[in-house]
DSSP file (Angstrom, degrees, kcal/mol; ACC not computed):
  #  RESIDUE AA STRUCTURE BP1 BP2  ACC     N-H-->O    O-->H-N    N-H-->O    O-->H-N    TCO  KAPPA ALPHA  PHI   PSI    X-CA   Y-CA   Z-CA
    1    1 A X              0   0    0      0, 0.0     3,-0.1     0, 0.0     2,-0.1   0.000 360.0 360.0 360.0 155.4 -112.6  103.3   49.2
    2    2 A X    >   -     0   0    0      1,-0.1     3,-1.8     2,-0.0     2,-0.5  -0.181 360.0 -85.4 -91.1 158.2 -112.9  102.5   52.7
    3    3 A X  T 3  S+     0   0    0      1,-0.3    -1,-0.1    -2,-0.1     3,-0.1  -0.520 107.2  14.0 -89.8 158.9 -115.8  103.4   54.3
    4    4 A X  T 3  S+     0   0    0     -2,-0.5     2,-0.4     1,-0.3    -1,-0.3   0.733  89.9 132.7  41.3  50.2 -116.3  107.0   55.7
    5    5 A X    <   -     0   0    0     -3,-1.8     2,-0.3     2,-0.0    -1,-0.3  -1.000  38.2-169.8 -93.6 117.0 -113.4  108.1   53.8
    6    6 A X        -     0   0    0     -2,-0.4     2,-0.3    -3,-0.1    -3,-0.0  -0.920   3.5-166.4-122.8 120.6 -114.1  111.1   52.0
    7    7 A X        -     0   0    0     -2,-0.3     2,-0.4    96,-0.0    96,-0.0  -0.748   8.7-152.2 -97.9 147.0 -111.6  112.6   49.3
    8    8 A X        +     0   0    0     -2,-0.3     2,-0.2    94,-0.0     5,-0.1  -0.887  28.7 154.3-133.8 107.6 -112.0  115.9   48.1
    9    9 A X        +     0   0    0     -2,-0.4    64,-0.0     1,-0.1    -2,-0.0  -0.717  48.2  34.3-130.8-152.1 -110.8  116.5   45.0
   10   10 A X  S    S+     0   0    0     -2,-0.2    -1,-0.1     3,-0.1    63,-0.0   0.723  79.6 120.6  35.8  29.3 -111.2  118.6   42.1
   11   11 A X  S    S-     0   0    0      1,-0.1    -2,-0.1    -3,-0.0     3,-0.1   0.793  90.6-101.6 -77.4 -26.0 -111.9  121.4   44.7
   12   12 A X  S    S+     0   0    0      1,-0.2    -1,-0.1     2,-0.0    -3,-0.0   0.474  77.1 141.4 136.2 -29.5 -108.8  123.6   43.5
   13   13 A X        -     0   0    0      1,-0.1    55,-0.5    54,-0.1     2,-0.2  -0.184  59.4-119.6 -79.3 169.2 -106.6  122.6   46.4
   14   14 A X  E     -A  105   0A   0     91,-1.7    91,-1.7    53,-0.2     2,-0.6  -0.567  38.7-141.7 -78.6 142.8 -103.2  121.8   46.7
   15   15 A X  E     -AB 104  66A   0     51,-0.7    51,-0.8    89,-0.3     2,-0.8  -0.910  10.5-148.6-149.3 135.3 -102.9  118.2   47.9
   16   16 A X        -     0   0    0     87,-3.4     2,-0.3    -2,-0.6    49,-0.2  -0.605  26.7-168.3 -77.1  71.8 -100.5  116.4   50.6
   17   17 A X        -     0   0    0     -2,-0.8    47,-1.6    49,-0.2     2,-0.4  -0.479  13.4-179.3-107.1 135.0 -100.1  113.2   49.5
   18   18 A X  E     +CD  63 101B   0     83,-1.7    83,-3.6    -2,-0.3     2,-0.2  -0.978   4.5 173.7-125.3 128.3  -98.5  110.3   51.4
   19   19 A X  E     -C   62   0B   0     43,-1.7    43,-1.3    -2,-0.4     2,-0.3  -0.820  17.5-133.5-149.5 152.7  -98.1  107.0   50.4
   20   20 A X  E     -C   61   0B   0     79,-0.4    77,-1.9    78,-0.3    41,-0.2  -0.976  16.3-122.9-130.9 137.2  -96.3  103.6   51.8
   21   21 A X  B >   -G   96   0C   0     39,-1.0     3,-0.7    -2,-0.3    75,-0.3  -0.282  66.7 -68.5 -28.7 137.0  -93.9  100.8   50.5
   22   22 A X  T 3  S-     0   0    0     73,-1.8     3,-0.5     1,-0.2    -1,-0.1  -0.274 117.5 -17.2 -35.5 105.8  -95.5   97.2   50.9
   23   23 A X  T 3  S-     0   0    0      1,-0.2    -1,-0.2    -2,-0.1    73,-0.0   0.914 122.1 -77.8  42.7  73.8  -95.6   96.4   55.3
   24   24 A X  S <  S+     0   0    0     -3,-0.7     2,-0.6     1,-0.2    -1,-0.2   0.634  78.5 170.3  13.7  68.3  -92.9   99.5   55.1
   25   25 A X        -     0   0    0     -3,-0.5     2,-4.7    70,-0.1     3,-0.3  -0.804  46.0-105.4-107.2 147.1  -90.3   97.5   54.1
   26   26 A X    >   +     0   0    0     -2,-0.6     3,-0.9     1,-0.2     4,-0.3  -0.171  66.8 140.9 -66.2  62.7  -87.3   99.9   53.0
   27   27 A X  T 3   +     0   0    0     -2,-4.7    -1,-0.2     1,-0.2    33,-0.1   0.515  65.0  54.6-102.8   8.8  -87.6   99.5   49.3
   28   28 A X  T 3  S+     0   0    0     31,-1.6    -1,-0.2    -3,-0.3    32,-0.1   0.291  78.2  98.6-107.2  11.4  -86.9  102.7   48.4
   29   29 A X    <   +     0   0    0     -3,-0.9    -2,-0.1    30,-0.6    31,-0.1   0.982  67.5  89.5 -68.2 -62.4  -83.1  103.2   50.4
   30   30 A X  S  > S-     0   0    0     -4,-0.3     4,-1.8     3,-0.1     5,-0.1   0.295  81.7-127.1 -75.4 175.5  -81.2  102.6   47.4
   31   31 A X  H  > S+     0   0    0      2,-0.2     4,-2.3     1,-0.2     5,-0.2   0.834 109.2  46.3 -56.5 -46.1  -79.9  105.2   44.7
   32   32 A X  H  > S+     0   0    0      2,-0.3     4,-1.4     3,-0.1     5,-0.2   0.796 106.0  52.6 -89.1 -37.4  -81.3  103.4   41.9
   33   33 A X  H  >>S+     0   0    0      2,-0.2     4,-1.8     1,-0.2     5,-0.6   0.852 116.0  48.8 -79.6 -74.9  -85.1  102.6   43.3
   34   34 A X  H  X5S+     0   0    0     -4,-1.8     4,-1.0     1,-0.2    -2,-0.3   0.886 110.7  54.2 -79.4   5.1  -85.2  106.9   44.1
   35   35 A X  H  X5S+     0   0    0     -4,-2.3     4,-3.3     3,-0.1    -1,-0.2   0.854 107.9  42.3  -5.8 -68.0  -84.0  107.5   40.7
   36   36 A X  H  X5S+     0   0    0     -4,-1.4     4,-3.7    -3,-0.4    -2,-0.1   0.911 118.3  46.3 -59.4 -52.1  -86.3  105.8   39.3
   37   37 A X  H  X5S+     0   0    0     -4,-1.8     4,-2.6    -5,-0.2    -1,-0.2   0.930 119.7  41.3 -44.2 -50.7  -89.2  107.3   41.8
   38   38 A X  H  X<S+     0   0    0     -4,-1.0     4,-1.2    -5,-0.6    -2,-0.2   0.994 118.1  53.3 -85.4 -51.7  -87.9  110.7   41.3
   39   39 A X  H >X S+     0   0    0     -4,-3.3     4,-2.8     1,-0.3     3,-0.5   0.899 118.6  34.4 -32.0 -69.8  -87.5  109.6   37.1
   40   40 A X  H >X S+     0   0    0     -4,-3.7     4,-2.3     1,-0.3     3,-0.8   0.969 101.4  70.4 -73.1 -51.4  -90.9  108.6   36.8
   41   41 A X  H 3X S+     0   0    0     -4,-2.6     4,-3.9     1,-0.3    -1,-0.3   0.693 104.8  50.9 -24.0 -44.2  -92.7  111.0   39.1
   42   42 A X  H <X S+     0   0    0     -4,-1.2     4,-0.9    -3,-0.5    -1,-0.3   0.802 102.0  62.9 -79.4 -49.9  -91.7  113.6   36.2
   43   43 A X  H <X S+     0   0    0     -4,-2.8     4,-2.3    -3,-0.8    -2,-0.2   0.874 109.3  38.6   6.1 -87.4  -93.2  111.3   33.9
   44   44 A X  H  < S+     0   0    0     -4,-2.3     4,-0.4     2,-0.2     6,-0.3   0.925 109.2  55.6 -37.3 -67.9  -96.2  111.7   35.4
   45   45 A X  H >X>S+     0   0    0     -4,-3.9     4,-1.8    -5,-0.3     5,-1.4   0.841 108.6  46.4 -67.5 -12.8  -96.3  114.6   36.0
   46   46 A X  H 3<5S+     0   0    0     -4,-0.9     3,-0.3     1,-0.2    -2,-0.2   0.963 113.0  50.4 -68.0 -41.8  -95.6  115.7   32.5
   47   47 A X  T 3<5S+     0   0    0     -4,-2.3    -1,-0.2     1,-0.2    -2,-0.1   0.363 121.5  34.1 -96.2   8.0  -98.2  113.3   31.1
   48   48 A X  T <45S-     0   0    0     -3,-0.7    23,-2.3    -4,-0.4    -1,-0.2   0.526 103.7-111.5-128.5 -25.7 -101.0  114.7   33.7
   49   49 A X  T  <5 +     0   0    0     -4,-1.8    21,-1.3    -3,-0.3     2,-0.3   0.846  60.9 148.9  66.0  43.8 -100.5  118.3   34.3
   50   50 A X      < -     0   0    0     -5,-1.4     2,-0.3    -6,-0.3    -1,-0.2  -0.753  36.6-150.4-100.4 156.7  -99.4  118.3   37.7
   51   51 A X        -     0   0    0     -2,-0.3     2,-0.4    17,-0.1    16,-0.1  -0.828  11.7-148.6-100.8 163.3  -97.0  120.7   39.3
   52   52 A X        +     0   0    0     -2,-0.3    84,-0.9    14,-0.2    14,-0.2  -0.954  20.0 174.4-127.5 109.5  -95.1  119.3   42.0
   53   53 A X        +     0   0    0     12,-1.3    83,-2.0    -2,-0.4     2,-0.2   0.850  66.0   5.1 -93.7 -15.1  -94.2  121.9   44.7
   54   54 A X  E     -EF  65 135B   0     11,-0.7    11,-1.7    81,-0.4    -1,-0.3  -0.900  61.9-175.9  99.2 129.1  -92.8  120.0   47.0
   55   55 A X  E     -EF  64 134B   0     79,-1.5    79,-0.5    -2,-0.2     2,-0.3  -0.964  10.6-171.9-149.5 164.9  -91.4  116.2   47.9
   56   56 A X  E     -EF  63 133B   0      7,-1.6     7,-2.5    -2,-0.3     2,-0.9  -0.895   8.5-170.8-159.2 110.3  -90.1  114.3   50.2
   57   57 A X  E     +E   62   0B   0     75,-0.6     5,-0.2    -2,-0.3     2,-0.1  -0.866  11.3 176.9-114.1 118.3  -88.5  110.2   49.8
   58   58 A X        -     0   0    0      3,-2.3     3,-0.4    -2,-0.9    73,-0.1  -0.509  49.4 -93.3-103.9-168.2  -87.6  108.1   52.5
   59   59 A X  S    S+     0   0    0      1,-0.2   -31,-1.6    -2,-0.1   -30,-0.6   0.329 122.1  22.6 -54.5 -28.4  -86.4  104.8   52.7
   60   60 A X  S    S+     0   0    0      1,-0.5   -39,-1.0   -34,-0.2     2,-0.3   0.250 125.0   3.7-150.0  11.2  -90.0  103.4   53.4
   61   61 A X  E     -C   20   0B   0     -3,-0.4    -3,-2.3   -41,-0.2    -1,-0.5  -0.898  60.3-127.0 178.0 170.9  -92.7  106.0   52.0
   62   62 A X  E     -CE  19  57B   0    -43,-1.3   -43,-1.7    -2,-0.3     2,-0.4  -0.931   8.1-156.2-134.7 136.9  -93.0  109.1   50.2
   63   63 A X  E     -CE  18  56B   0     -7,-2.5    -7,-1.6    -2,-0.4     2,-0.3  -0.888  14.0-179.9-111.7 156.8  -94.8  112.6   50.7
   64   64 A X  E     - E   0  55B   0    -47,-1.6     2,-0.3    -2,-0.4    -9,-0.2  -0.810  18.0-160.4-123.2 168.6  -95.9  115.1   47.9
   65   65 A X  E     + E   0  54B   0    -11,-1.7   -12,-1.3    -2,-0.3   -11,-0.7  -0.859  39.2 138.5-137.8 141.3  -97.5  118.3   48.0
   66   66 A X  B     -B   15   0A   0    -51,-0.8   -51,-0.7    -2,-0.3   -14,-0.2  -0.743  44.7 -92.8 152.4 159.4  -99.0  119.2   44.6
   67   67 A X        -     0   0    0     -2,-0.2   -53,-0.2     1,-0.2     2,-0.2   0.292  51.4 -80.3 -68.4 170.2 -101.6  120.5   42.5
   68   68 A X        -     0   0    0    -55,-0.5    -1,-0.2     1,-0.1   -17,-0.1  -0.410  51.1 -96.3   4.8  94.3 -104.3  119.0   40.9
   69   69 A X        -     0   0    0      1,-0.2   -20,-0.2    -2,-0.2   -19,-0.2  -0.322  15.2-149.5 -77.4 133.5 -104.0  117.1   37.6
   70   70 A X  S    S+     0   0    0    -21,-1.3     2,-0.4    -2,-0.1   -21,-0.2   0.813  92.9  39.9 -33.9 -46.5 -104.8  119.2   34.5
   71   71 A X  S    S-     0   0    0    -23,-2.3   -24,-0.0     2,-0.1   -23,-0.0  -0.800 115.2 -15.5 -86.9 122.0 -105.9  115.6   33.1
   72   72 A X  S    S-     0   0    0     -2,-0.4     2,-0.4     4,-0.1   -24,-0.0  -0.082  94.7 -43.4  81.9-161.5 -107.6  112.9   34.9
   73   73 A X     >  -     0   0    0      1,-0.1     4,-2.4    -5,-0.0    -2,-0.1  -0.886  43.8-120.4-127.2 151.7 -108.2  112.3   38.5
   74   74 A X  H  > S+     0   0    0     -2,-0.4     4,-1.0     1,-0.2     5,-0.1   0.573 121.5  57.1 -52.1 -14.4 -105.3  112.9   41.6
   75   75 A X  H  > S+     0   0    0      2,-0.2     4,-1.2     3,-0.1    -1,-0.2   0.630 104.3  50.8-105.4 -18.6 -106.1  108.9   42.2
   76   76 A X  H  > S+     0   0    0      2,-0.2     4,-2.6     1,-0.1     5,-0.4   0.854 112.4  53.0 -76.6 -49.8 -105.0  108.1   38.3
   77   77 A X  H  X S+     0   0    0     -4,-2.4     4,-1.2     1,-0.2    -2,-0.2   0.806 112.2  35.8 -52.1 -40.1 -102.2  109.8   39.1
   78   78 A X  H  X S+     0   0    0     -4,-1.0     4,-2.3     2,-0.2     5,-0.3   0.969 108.7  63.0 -47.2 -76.7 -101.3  108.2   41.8
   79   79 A X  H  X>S+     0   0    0     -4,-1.2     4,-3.6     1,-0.3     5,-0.7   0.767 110.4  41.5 -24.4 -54.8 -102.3  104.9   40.6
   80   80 A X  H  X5S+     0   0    0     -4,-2.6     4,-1.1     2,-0.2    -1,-0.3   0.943 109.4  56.5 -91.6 -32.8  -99.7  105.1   37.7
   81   81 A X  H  X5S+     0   0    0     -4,-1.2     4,-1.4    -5,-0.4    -2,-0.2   0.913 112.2  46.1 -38.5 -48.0  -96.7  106.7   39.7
   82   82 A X  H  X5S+     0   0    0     -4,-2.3     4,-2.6     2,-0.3    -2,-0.2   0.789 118.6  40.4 -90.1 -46.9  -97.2  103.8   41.9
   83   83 A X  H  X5S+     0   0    0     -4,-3.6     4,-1.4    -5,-0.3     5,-0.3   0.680 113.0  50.6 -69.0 -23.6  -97.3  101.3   38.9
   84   84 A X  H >X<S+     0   0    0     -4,-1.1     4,-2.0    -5,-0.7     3,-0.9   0.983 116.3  43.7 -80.5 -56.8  -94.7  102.7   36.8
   85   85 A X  H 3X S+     0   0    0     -4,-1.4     4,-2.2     1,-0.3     5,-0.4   0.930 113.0  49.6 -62.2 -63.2  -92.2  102.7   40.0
   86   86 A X  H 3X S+     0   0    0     -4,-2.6     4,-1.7     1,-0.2    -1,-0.3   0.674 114.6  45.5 -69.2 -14.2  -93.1   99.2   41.3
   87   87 A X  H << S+     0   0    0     -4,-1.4     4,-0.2    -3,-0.9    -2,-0.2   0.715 120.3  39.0 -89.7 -35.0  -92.6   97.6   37.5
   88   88 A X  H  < S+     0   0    0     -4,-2.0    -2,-0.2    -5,-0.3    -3,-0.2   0.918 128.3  32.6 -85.8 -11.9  -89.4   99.3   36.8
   89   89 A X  H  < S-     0   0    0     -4,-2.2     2,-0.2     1,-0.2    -3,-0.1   0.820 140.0  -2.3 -88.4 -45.2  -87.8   98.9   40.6
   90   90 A X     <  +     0   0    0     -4,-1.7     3,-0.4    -5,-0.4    -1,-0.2  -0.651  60.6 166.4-145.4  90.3  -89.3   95.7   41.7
   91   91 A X        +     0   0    0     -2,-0.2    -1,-0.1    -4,-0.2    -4,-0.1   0.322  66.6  66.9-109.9  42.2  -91.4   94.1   39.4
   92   92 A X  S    S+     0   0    0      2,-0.1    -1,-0.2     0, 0.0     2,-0.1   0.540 107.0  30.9-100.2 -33.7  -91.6   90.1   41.3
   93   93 A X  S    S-     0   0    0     -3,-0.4     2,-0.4    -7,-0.2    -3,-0.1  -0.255 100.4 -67.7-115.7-161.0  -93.4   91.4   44.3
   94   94 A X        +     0   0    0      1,-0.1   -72,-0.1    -2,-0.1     3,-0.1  -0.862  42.7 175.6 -93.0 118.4  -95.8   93.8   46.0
   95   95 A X        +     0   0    0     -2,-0.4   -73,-1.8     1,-0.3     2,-0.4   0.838  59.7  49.8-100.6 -38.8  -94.2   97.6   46.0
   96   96 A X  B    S-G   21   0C   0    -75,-0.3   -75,-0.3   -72,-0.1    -1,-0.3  -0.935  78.4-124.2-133.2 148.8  -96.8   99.6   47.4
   97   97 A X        -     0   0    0    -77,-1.9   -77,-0.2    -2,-0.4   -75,-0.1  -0.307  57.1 -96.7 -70.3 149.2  -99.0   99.4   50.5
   98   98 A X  S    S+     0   0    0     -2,-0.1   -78,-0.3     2,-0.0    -1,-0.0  -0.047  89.0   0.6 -55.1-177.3 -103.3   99.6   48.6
   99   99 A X  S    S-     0   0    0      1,-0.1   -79,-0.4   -80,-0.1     2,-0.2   0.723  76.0-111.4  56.5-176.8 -104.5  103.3   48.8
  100  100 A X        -     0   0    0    -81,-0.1     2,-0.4     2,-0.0   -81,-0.2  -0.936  14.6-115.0-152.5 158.6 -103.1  106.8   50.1
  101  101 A X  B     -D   18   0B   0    -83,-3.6   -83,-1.7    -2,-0.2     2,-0.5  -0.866  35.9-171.2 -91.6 128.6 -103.5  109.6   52.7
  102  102 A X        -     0   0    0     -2,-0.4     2,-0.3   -85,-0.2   -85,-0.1  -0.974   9.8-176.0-102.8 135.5 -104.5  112.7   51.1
  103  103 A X        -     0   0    0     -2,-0.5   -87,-3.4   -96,-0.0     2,-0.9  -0.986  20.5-137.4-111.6 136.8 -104.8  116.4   52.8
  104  104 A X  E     -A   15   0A   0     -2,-0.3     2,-0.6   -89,-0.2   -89,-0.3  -0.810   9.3-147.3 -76.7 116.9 -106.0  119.2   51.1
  105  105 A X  E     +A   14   0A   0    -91,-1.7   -91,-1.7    -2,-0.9    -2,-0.0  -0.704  22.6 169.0 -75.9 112.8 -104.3  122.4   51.5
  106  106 A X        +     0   0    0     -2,-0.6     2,-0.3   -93,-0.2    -1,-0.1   0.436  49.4  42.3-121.2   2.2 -106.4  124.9   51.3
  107  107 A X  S  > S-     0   0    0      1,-0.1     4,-1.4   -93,-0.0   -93,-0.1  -0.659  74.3-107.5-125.8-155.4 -104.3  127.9   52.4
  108  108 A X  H  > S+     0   0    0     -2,-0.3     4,-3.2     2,-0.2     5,-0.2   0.866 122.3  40.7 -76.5 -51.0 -101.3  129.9   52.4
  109  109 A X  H  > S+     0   0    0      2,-0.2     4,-3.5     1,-0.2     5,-0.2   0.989 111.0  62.7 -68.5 -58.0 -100.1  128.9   56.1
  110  110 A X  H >> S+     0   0    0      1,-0.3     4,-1.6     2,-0.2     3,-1.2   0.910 111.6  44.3 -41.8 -71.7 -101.4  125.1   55.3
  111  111 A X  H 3< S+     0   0    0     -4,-1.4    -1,-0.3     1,-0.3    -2,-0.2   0.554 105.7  45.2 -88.5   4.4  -98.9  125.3   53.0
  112  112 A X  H 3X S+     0   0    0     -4,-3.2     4,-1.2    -3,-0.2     3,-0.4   0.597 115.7  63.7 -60.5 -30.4  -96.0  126.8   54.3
  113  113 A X  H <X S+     0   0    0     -4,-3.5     4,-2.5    -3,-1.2    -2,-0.2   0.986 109.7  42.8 -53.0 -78.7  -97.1  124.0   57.2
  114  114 A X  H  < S+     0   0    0     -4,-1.6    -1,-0.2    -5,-0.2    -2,-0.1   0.375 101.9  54.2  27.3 -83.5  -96.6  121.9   55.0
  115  115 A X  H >> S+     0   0    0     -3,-0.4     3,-2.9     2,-0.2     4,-1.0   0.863 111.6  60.7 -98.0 -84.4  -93.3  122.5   52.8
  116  116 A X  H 3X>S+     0   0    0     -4,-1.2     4,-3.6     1,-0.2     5,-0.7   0.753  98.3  49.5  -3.4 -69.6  -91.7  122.6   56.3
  117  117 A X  H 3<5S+     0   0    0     -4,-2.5    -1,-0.2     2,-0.2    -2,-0.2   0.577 103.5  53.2 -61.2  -9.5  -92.5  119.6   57.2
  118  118 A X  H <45S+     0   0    0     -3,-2.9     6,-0.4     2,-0.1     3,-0.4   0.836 117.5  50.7 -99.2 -63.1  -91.3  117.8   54.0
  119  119 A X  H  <5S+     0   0    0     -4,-1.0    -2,-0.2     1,-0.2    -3,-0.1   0.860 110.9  41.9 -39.1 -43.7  -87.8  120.0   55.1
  120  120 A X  T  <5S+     0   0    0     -4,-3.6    -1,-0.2    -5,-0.4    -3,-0.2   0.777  88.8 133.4 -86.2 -23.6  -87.4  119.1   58.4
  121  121 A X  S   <S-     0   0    0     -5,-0.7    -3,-0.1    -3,-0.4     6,-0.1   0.089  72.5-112.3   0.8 149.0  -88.4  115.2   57.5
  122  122 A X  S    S+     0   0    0      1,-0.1     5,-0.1     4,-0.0    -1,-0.1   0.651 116.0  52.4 -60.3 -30.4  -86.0  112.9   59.2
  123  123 A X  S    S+     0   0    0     -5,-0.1     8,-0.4     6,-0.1     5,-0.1   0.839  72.9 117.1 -63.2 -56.0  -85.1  112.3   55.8
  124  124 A X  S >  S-     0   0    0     -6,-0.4     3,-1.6     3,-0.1     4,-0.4  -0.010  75.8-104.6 -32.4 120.9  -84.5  115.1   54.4
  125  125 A X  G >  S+     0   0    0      1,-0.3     3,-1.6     2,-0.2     2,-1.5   0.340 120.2  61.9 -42.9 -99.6  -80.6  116.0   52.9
  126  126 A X  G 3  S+     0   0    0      1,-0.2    -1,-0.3     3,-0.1    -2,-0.1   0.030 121.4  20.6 -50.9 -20.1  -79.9  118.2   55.7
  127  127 A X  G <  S-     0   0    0     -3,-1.6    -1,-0.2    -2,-1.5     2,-0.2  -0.012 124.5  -4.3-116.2  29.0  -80.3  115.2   58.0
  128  128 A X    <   -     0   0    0     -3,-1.6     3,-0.4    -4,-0.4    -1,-0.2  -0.874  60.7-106.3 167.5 160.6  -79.9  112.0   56.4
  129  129 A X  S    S+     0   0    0     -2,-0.2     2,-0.2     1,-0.2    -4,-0.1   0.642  89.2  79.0 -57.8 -38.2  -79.3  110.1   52.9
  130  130 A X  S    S+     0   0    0     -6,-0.1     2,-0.3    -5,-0.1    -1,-0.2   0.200  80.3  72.9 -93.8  41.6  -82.1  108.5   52.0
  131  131 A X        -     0   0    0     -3,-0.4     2,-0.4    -8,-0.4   -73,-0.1  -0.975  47.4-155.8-147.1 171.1  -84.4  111.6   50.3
  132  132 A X        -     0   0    0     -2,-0.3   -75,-0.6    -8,-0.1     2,-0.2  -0.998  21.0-167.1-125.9 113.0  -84.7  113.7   47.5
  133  133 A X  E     -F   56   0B   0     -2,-0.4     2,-0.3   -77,-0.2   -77,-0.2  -0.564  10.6-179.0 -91.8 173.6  -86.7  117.0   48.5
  134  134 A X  E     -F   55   0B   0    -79,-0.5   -79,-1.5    -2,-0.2     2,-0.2  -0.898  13.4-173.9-170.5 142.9  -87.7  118.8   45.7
  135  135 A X  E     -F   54   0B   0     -2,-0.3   -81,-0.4   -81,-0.2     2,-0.2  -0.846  31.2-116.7-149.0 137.2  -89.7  122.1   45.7
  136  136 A X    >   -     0   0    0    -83,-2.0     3,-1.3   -84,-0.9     4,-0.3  -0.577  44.6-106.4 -63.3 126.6  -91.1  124.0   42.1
  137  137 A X  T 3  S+     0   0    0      1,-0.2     2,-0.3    -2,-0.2    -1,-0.1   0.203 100.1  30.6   0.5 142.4  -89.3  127.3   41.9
  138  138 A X  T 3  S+     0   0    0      1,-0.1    -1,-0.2     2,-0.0     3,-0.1   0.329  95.4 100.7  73.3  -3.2  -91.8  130.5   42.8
  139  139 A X  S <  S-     0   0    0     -3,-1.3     2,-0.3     1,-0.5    -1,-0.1   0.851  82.3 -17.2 -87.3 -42.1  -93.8  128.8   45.0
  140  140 A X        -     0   0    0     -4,-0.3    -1,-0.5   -87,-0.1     2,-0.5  -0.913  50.3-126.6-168.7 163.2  -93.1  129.3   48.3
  141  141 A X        -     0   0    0     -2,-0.3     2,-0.6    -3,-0.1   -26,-0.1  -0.905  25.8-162.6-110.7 121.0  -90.5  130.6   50.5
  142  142 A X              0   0    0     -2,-0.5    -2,-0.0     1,-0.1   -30,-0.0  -0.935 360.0 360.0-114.4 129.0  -89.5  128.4   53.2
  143  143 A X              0   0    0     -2,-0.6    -1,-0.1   -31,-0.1   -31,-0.0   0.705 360.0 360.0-114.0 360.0  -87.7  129.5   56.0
């Protein structure tokens, strides 16, 4: 970990996780590479005990917002989305830029802040092609 980078997990929190394609290169535009993302991400989460309230995939990186794993650490979790995507999409090269940004979300408003922001994305279906938003049922209301 880099130095005076401080993660906090297994606090409880909801966490906002953002992550990059290798020197952003657009290796996620096509149908079949977020398939695969959105395929395996479910994968994951089944095999970890995460919920996923929220998501967001563009063309050149991806956001989450979601819990804790039941299992394991948020950085295993990561760690195998990231491996599992880059061996079935691309598996000759480098897929993902090292490490991730995490935020915790530690309220209500933080995460309505949030879930917004994964909607209004550039990305997002209401303004473009290349993402899949996703939010779990019951979680929050975004308006």
């Amino acid at each position: 970990m880099p130095r005076g980078l401080y993660r906090f997990q297994q606090s409880g929190d909801l966490h906002f996780v953002t992550f990059s394609c290798y020197r952003r290169a657009p290796l996620l535009a096509t149908p079949r590479a977020r398939d695969i993302f959105e395929q395996t991400l479910e994968q994951v989460r089944k095999w970890y005990g995460v919920s996923i309230i929220g998501y967001v995939v563009m063309p050149e990186h991806v956001h989450l917002l979601m819990t804790e794993p039941e299992r394991s650490l948020l950085s295993v979790v990561l760690q195998m989305l990231k491996q599992n995507v880059a061996h079935r999409v691309f598996q000759e090269a480098r897929f993902w830029q090292p490490r991730y940004y995490d935020f915790n979300v530690w309220s209500a408003e933080k995460r309505v802040e949030k879930l917004k922001y994964l909607h209004r994305n550039p990305g997002s279906p209401t303004s473009g092609v290349f993402a899949l938003v996703g939010v779990e049922a019951g979680k929050a209301r975004v308006s």
